[in-house]
ZAMARGU-4260 file (C-alpha; in steps of 0.2 Angstrom, whole numbers, plus 5000, padded with zeros to 4 digits):
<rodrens>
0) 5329/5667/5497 | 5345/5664/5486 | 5344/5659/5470 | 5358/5647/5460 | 5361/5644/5442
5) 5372/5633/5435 | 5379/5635/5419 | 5371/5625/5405 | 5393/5621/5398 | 5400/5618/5416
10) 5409/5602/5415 | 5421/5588/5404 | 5423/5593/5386 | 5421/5582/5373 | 5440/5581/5372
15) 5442/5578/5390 | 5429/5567/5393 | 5434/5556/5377 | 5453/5557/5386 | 5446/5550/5405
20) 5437/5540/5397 | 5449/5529/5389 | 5460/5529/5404 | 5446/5521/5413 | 5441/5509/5400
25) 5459/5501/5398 | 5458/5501/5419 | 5442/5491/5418 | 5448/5480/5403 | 5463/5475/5417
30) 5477/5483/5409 | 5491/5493/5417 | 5490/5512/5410 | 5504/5526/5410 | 5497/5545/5406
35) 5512/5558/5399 | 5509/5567/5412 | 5494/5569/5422 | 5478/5565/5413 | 5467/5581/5417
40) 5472/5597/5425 | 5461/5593/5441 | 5471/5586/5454 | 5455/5576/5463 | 5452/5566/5449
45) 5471/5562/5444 | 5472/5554/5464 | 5456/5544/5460 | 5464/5535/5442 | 5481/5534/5452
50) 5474/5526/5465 | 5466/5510/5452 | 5481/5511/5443 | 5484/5525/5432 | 5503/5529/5434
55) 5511/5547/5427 | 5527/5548/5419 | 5534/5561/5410 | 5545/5554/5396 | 5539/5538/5385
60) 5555/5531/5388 | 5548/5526/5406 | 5533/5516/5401 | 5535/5498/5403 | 5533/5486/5389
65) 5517/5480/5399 | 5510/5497/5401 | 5497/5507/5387 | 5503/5522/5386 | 5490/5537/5385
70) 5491/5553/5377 | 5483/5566/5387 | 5469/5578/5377 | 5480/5592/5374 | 5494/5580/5365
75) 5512/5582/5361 | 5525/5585/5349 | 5529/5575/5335 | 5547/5568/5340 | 5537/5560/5358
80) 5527/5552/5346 | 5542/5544/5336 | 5551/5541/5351 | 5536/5531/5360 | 5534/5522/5344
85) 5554/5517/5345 | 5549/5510/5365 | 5540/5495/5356 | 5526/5500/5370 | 5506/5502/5363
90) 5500/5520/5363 | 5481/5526/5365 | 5483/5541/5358 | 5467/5554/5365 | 5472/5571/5360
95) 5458/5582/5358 | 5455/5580/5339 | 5450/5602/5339 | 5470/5600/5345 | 5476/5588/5331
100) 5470/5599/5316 | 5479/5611/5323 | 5491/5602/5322 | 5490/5596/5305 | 5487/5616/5300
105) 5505/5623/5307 | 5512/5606/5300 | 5506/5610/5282 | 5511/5629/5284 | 5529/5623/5287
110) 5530/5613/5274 | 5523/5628/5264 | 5537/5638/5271 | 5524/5651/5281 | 5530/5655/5300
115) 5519/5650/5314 | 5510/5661/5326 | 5501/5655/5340 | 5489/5665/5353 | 5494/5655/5368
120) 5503/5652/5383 | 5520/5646/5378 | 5522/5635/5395 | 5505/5627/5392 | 5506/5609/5387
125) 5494/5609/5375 | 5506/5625/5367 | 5522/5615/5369 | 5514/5601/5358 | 5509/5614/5345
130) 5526/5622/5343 | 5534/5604/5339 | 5523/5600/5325 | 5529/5616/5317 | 5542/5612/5304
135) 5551/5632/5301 | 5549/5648/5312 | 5536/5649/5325 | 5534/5663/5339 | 5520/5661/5350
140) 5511/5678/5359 | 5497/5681/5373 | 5492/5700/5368 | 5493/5713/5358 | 5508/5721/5365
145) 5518/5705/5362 | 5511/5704/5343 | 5516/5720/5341 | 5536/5717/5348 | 5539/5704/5337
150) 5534/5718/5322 | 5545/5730/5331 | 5560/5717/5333 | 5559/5715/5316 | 5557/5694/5320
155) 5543/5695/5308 | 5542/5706/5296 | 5526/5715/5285 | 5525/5705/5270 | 5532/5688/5278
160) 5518/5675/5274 | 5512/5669/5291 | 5500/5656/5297 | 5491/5663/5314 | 5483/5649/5326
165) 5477/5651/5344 | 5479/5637/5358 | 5459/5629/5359 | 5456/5638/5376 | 5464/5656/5372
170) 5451/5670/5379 | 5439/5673/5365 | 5438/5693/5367 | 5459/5693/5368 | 5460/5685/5349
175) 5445/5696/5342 | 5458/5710/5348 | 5474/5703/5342 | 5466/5699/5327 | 5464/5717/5323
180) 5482/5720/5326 | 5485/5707/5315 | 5477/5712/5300 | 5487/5729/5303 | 5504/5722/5305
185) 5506/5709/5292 | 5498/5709/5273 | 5502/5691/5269 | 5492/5683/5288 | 5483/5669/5285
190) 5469/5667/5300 | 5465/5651/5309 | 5453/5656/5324 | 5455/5639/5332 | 5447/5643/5350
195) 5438/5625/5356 | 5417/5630/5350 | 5415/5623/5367 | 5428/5634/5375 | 5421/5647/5366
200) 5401/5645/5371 | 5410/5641/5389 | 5418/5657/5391 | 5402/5670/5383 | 5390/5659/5394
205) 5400/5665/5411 | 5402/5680/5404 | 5380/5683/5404 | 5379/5675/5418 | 5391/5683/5429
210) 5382/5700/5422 | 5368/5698/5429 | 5375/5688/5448 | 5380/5693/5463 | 5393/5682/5462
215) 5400/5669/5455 | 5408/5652/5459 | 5422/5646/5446 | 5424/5628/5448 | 5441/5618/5444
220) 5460/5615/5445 | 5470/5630/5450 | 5483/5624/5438 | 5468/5623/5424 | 5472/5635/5408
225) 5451/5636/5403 | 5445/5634/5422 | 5459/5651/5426 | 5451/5659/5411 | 5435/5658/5416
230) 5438/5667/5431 | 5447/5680/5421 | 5429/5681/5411 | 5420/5682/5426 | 5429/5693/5435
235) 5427/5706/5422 | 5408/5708/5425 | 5406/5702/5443 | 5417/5708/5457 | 5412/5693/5469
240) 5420/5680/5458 | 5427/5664/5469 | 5439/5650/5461 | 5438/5634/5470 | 5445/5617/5465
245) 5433/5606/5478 | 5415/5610/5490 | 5427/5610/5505 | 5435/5627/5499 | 5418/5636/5498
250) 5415/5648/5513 | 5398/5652/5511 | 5398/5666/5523 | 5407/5677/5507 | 5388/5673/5499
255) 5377/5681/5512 | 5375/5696/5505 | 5373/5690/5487 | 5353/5685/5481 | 5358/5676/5463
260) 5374/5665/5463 | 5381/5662/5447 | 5390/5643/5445 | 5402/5639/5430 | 5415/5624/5429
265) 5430/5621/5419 | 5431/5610/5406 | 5442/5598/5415 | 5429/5599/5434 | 5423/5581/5437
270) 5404/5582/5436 | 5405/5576/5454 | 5416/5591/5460 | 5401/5600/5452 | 5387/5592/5461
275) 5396/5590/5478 | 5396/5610/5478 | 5378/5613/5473 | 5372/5600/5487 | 5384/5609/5500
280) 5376/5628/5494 | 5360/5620/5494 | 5360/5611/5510 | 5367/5627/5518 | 5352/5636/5512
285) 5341/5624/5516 | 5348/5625/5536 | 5347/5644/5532 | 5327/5643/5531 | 5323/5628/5542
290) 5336/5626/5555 | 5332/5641/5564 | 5332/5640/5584 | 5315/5639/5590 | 5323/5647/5608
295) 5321/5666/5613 | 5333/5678/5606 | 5345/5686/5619 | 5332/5702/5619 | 5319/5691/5622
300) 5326/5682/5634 | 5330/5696/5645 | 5314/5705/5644 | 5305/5687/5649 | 5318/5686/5665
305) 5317/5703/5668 | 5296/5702/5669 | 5285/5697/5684 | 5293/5699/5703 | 5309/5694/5703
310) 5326/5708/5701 | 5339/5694/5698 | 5340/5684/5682 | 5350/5673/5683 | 5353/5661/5700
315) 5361/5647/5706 | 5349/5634/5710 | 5353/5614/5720 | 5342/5599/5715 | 5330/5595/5727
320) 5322/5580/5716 | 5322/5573/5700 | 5309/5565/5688 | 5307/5561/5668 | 5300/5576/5665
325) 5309/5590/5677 | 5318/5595/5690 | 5315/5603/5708 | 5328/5615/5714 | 5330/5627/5729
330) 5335/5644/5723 | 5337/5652/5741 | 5318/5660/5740 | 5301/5654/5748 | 5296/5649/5729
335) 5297/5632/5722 | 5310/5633/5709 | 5308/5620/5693 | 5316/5616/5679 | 5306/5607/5664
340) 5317/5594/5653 | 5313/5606/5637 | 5323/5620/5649 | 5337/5610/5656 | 5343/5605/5638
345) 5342/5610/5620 | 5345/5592/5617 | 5326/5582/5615 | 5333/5568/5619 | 5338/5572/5633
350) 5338/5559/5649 | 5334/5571/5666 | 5335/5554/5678 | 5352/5550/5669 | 5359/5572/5666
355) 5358/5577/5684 | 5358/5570/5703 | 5352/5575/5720 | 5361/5591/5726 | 5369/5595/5709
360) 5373/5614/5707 | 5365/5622/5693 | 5367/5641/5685 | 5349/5645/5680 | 5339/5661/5674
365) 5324/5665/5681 | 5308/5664/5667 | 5291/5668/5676 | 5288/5670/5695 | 5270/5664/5700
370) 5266/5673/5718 | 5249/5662/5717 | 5257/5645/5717 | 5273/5649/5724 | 5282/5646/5709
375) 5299/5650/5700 | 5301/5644/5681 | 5319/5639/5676 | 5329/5636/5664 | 5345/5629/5663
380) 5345/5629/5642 | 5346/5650/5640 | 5359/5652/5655 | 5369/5640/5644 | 5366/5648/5627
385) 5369/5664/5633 | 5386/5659/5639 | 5389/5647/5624 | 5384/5659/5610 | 5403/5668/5617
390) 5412/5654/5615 | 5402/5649/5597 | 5406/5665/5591 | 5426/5664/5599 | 5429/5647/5588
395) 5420/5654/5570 | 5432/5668/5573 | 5447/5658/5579 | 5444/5643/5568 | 5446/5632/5582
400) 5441/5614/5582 | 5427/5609/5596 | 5419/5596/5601 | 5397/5591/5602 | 5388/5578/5602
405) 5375/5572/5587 | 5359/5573/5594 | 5349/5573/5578 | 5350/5563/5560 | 5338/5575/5548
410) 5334/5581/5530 | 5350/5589/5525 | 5361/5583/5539 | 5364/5581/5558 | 5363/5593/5571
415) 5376/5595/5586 | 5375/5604/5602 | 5390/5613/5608 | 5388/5623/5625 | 5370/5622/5623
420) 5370/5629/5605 | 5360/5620/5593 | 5374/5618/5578 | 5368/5613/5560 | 5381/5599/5550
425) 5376/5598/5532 | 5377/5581/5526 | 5393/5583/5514 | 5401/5592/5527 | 5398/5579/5541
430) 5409/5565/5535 | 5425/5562/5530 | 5416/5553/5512 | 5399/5556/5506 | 5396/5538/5504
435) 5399/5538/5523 | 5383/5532/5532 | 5376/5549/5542 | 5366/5537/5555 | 5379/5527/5561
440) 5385/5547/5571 | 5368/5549/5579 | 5372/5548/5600 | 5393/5552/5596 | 5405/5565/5599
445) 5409/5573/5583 | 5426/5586/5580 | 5420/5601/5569 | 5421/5621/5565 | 5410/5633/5565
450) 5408/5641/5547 | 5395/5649/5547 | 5384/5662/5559 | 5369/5668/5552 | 5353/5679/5559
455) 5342/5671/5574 | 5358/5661/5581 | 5357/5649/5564 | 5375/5640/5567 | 5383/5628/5554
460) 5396/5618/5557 | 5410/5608/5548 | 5418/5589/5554 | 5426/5585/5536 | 5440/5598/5537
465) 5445/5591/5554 | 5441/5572/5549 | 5455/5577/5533 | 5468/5584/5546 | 5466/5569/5556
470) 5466/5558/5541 | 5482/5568/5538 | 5489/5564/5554 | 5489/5548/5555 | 5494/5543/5535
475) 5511/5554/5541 | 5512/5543/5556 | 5508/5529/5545 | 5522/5534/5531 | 5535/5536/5546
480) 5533/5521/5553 | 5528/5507/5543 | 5539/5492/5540 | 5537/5478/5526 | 5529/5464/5534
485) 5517/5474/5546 | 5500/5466/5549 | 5486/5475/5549 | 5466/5470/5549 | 5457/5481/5534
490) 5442/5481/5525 | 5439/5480/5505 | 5433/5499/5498 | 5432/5492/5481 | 5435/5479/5468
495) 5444/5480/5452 | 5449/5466/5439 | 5467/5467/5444 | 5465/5465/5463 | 5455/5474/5479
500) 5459/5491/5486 | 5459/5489/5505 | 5458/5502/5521 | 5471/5500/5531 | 5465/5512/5545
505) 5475/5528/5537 | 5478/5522/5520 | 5471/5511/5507 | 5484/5498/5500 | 5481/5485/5485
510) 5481/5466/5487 | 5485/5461/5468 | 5473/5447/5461 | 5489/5435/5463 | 5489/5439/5482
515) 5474/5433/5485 | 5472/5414/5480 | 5483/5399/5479 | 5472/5394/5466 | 5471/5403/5450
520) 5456/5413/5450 | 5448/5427/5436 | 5443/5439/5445 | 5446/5446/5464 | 5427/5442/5467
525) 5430/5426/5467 | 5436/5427/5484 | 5432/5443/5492 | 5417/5457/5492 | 5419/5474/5496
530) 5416/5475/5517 | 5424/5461/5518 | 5436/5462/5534 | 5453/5455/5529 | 5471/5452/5538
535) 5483/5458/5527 | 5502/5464/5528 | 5513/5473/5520 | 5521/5467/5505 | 5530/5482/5497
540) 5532/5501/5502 | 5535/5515/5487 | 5536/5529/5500 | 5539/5543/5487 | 5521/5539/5478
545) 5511/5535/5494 | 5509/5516/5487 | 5505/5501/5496 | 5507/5481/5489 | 5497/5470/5502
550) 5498/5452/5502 | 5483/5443/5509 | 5489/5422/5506 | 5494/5414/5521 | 5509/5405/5521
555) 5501/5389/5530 | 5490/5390/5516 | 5502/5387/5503 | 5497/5370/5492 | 5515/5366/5491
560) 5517/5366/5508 | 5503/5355/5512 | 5509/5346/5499 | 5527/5345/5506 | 5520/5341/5523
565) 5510/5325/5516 | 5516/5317/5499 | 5535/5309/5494 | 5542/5301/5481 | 5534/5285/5479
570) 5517/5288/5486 | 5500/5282/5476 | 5489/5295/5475 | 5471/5295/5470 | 5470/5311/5455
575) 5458/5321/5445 | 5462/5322/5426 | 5460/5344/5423 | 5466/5345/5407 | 5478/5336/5391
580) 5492/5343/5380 | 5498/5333/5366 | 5513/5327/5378 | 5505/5321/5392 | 5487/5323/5405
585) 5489/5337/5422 | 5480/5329/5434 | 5476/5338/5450 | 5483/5330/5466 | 5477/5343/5480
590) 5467/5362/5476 | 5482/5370/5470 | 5493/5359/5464 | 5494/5348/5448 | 5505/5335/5443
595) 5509/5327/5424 | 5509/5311/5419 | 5517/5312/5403 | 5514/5302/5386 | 5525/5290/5391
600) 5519/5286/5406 | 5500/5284/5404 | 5502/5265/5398 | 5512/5251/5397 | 5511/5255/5377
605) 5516/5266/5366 | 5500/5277/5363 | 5495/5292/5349 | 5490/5305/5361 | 5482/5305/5379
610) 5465/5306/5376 | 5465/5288/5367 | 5467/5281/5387 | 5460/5299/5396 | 5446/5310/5396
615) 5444/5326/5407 | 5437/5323/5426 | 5443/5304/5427 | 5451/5298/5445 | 5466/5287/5442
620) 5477/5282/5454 | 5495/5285/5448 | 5511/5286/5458 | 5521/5300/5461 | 5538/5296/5451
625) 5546/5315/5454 | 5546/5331/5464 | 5553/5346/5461 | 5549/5361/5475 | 5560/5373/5469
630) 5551/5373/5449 | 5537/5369/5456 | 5532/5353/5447 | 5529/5334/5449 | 5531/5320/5439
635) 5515/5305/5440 | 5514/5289/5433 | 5500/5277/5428 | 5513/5265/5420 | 5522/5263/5434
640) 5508/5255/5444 | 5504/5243/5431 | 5521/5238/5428 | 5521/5233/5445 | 5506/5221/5446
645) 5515/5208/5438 | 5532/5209/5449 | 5518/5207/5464 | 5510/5191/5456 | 5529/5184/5452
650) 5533/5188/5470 | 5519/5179/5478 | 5519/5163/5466 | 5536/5159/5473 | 5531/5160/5492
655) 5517/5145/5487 | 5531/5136/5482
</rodrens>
């Protein structure tokens, strides 16, 4: 039985979090975001805020006046702050606040005149904005041996008076030592040990732990600073130490041998990421325990076929009849020859009347003989195992992708037959998303791999690799041949208050909120829900970024061209009164389209304001006096209608006379 621990600090720092957290708020608030550079050294979670909006750029000159820029945890120089304020645009600064007294520490020791050191990695983001709030000399260094050149070069010398800080993640035990060397080389050092207390606790937790484990599982972005020191810790005092960014990088045959499994998780892994590889290693020890075959091993089967009277295993036998429950077949002996369902497949749902016919050819072994009855028990199931465990075996070595059908929905996941093999899919391993309904694969062919081979013929499989290449396959189809203008029917993942994210078969593309009514609406529910078929096309392509606009309207739809199609100039229409301004009343002619009927033309008098003669949800009739397509706008007038009542009166007057 294997046992997992989890560290208590795997997981978002305060910094981090308080940095996602912000980006996601100004998405929920509606507003268009822009992270200097990407949010969070973890690649899954950078494509989950890009894809509601959250767009990277990597110089503050390139954020639109619309757009709140965000400053990421680790922060930045001074002069990108003074040059973001100069772009007019509205900064959210989130840098870790462990990151800005730092930065208030090398700024005083400029203005002090002390030289900077910093413990660091002089590429590291977080590093680079370090070094540009440092006003004089600054040298940065990531061991002893470099803190001992810069002695040697004579770039700093002995009684120089220097300020020493160290980049929030540095390795904890690396500082304790260059401390020391330190305090040797320079008299005048002053001392900040600024390490992250969570960094810190992170790094001496995985330390213990990966002391007394088997081996360890370092979770988090390969391009992550803390997440790669951590497997540095770990390494140190475990030799099995794994570093894997997402569950689907996790082979658990490297764990077989290992009783007490060690977890840790940078603090920039997603707690999702987290869980998603704790629910694949637990499922995969649950199929470990339970899914075991309850057919014969190979040794057992060959003693069974090898007892009672017969010398020749394995046969070829021809249906003679066939019932729900088994099959008749003539082996070439005086014996009956029979084959129960629970012996012709592995697969208990398994239709005998519907699997095989009359005079079907079947490769069988031979079970038990029964001289008495003049019997021969069959099976079909163990002639196929035998040969399919070759070909199981052949594909977990090869990698190759096979085919099977799901037989079973379970605990845990589904199970698959391959060449008579029972395989087990764990359930975040059998779809492409977990959110992906596991029932709706019961009686379907399903692609996977075999990853795993255990003892008893326990087989576990894997379809999400394969479903991602197909995915794959058919967004670089997609990106080669899609046109502006291209129709396709989708359906709405999700909701946000700026529009709906819709799958388009091989990629999901946005329909803005303005895209999907005529009519002014406040929120994208307003028209659509998530499942929601839709008919879309494509608006606008950005190639380069993966990006798709959709538009959703319909052209027929347009107000305006209804109204086109229906009204002129001249015509008396019957309006609702929607709303006044001090010049004039909109009244609503159609859904979708509002005319004015300004001051002046309300009466036949000249009047204060509108709502002297108006009030909100009154139906006049007033006459269209103005249309302009092109702006957009038509002119109404009530005064016009009862200017003309006594030109009527005039006109009929005279025909009595």
């Amino acid at each position: 039985m294997k046992k997992i621990i989890l560290a208590e600090t795997a997981g978002f720092c305060f910094g981090v979090d308080r940095a996602v957290q912000t980006v996601q708020k100004l998405l929920e608030e509606g507003k268009k975001v822009a992270t200097l550079g990407p949010i969070i050294h973890n690649p899954q979670l950078v494509a989950e805020l890009e894809a509601k909006g959250a767009r990277i750029v990597e110089e503050p000159e390139q954020v639109r006046l619309d757009e709140v820029l965000v400053i990421r945890s680790h922060g930045v120089a001074r002069e990108i702050l003074l040059r973001a304020e100069k772009t007019k645009v509205t900064v959210a600064d989130a840098t870790c606040p462990f990151v800005s007294k730092i930065h208030k520490i090398v700024s005083s020791a400029g203005d002090e005149g002390r030289t900077v050191l910093i413990a660091g990695d002089k590429e590291h983001k977080e590093v680079v904005g370090i070094v540009g709030h440092c006003k004089g000399r600054v040298f940065v260094f990531d061991s002893e041996e470099a803190l001992e050149q810069l002695s040697k070069s004579g770039d700093v010398t002995q009684n120089e008076p220097i300020t020493v800080v160290s980049q929030t993640t540095f390795n904890q035990e690396l500082f304790k030592k260059c401390q020391k060397t330190l305090k040797k080389l320079y008299t005048n050092a002053i001392i900040f040990d600024t390490i992250c207390n969570a960094t810190a606790k992170r790094q001496n937790e995985a330390g213990e732990l990966a002391a007394k484990c088997d081996a360890m599982i370092v979770i988090g972005g390969k391009s992550s600073s803390n997440t790669k020191k951590l497997a540095q810790v770990c390494s140190a005092a475990c030799e099995k130490t794994i570093h894997i960014e997402t569950a689907g990088e996790l082979n658990l045959s490297e764990l077989e041998d290992a009783s007490l499994i060690g977890v840790v998780a940078g603090a920039s892994t997603p707690s999702g990421i987290i869980k998603e590889v704790l629910n694949t290693m637990e499922e995969m020890q649950t199929a470990a325990e339970t899914i075991i075959n309850d057919e014969m091993t190979f040794e057992e089967m060959l003693n069974a076929s090898e007892s009672g009277s017969n010398t020749d295993q394995k046969v070829k036998g021809y249906v003679l009849s066939v019932g729900p429950t088994e099959i008749q077949v003539d082996i070439g002996r005086k014996h009956t020859g029979y084959v129960t369902a629970a012996e012709f497949s592995s697969d208990p749902s398994i239709n005998l009347e519907e699997a095989v016919k009359v005079g079907d050819e079947l490769n069988l072994i031979i079970m038990r003989t029964n001289d008495q009855e003049g019997t021969v028990m069959l099976s079909k199931k163990r002639y196929d195992a035998i040969a399919g465990w070759d070909k199981v075996v052949a594909a977990k070595e090869s990698g190759e992708v096979i085919t099977g059908t799901v037989s079973e929905i379970i605990k845990g996941g589904v199970v698959v037959f391959y060449e008579g093999i029972r395989v087990f899919i764990p359930a975040s391993q059998a779809t492409l998303s977990k959110s992906d309904s596991l029932d709706e694969l019961k009686g379907k062919e399903l692609s996977f791999r075999i990853i795993e081979i255990g003892p008893r013929r326990r087989v576990i499989g894997s379809a999400r690799s394969v479903l991602r290449e197909q995915k794959a396959a058919k967004q670089a189809e997609f990106w080669e041949n899609v046109a502006v203008g291209d129709r396709f029917k989708g359906t709405v993942k999700s909701l946000t208050g700026y529009g709906a994210f819709v799958d388009i078969g091989s990629v999901d593309g946005m329909v803005h909120i303005s895209e999907l009514s005529w009519s002014r609406i406040k929120n994208p529910s307003e028209v659509v829900k998530v499942g929601d078929e839709l008919e879309v096309y494509i608006k606008a392509i950005d190639a380069d970024k993966k990006k798709v606009s959709l538009g959703y309207k319909k052209a027929e739809d347009n107000p305006w061209e209804i109204f086109k199609a229906k009204y002129a100039v001249g015509d008396v229409v019957n309006v609702t009164i929607v709303s006044m301004t001090t010049y004039g009343a909109f009244a609503k002619i159609i859904p979708g389209i509002d005319g004015l009927i300004h001051i002046s033309q309300i009466a036949d008098r000249r009047i204060e304001k509108p709502a002297d003669e108006l009030k909100i949800g009154q139906t006049v009739d007033a006459k269209i006096i103005d249309i302009d397509l092109e702006k957009k706008r038509v002119s109404l007038s009530i005064r016009a209608l009862i200017e003309k009542a006594p030109e009527t009166e005039q006109a009929a007057e005279a025909t009595e006379e």
